[in-house]
N, C-alpha and C positions, 0 to 999 in steps of 0.2 A: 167203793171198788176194792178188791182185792189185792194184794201186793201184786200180784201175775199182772191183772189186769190193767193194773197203772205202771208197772211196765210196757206191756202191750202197745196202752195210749200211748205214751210218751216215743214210741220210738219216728213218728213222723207227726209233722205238724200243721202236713195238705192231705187231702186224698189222693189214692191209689186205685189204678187203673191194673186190672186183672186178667181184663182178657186184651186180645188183637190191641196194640199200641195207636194205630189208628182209627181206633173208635173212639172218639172225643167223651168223657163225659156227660155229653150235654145231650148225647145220645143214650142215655142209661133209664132206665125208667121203670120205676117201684113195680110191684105186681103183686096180689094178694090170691092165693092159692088154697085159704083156710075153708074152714065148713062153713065160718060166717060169712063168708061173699056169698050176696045172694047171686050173684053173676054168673058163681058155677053150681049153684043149684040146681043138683035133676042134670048136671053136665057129669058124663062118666069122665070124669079126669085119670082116671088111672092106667087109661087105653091111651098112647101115646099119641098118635093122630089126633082123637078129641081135645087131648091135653094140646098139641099142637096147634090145633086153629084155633082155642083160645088166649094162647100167647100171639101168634099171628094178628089177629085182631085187636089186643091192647098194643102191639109195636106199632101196626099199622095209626091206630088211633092217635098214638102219641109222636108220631114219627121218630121212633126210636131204632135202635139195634141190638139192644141186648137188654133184656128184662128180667130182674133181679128182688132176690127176697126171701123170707122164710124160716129167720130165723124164732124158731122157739111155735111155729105154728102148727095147729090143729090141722092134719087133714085126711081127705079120703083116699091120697093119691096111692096109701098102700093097702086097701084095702081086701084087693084081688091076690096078695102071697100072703101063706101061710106061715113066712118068716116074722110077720108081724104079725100075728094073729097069737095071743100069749092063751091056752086053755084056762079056764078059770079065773082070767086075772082082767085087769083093762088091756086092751090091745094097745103096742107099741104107732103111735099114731103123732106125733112131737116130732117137728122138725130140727136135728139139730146144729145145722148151719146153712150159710146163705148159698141159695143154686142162683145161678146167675145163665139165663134160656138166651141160646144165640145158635148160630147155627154151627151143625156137623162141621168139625174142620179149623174151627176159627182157634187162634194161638190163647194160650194160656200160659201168663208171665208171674215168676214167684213174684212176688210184695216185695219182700227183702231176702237180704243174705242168709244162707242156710246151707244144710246137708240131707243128702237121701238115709233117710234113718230106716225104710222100707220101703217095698213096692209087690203089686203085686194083682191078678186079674179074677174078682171074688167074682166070678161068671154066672152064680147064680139068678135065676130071674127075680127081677127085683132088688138085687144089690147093688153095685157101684160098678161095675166091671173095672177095665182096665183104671189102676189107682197107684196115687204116690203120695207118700207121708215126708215133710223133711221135718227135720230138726232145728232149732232155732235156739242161740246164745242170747241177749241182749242184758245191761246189765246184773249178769253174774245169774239171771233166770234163765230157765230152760223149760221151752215148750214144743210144740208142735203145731204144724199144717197139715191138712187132709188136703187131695186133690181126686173126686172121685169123679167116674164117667169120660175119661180120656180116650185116645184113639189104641190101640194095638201097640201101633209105634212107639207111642210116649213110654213104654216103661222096656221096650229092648235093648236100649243101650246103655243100662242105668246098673247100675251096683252100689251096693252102703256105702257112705262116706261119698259118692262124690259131690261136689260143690257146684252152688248156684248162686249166682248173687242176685240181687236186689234188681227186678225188671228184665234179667235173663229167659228166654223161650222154655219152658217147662215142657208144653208138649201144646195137644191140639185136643179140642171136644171128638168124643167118639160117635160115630149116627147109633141109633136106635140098637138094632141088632146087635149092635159091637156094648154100649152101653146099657147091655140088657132090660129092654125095653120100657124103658122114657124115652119123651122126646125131647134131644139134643139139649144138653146143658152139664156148666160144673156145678159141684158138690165144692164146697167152700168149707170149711170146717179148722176150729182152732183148739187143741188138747193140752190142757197143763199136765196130767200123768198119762199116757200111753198104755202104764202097766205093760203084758206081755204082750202085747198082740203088733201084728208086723204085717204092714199093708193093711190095713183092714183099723176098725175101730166103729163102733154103732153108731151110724149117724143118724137114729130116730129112736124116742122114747116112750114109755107108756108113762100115765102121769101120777103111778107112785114114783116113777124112778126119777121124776123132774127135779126135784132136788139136790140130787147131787150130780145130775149130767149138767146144770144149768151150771153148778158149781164149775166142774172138769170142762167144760168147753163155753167160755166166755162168747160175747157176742163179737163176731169175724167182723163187724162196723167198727171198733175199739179200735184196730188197728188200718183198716179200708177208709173212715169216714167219708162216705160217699153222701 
């Protein structure tokens, strides 16, 4: 691991619960989204409804409530924007942090103590819509949180610098139309450099650039061990 990253790990010792405080863990339940399930083969996942009743179907299967995953994976889910679609080159198609599918509405709690270092509602189809970035000290490192696909509300009352702590209400999942269309889930995502960008930050890669984005955003389980 990296210096970042064994910071990361070290700052808890259990796992952390993300979304709604009342959803127990034991209610959480993996879900594979790649090209290689054959499960959503020939499934257009990128329509948010089909993508829908097949998270429906794995909660139901598993009696769970929020289904989670996706770090670092293959998929087709962007297939249909031309934001990922790179001319000439491999298309940006690399997941790069964990979504965790629950439904429109449900609370979204930081991990730990931080600050709004940005925010902001990347409205395009296919992007993260309504989103909030904090900042994060832990010894003497400094990194970052994504929070993409939130509700409207989540980022109205919000200005830089202010403060959350650790299990605090962040905001809530945005539906569909508000989260420009997926269905219903967060974007989970962890940045050791930021660079310039404010509210926003690529959360998918094409796989020359996997190298160095695997680098800049460590695996969000480092610090969640779920």
């Amino acid at each position: 691991m990296t210096k970042v990253e064994k910071v990361i790990y070290s700052i808890s010792n259990s796992s952390i619960r993300i979304l709604d405080n009342s959803i127990p863990l034991s209610e959480y339940t993996p879900i594979d989204l790649s090209v290689f399930n054959v499960e959503v083969e020939g499934l257009d996942i990128s329509q948010p409804d089909i993508c829908q009743l097949y998270i429906d179907k794995i909660l139901k299967k598993r009696s769970a409530k929020v289904a989670y995953g996706g770090y670092l994976e293959q998929r087709s889910l962007y297939k249909t924007y031309d934001s990922f679609r790179m001319q000439d080159q491999a298309p940006r198609n690399i997941h790069l942090g964990t979504d965790f599918w629950a439904k429109a509405g449900t609370k979204v709690h930081s991990p730990l103590r931080g600050q709004v270092h940005s925010f902001g509602n990347n409205s395009a189809k296919g992007d993260y819509g309504p989103t909030i970035v904090l900042e994060h000290i832990a010894f003497h490192r400094r990194f970052y949180t994504l929070y993409g696909h939130l509700s409207i509300s989540s980022i109205q009352d919000l200005y830089p610098g202010k403060p959350f702590e650790a299990g605090e209400v962040l905001g809530i999942l945005g539906k569909t139309e508000i989260n420009v269309n997926y269905a219903p889930h967060l974007h989970f995502q962890l940045i050791c450099d930021i660079g310039e960008y404010n509210g926003d930050y690529p959360g998918v890669c094409s796989a020359k650039e996997l190298d160095y984005y695997k680098n800049n955003c460590p695996d969000p389980n480092l610090l969640l061990k779920l």
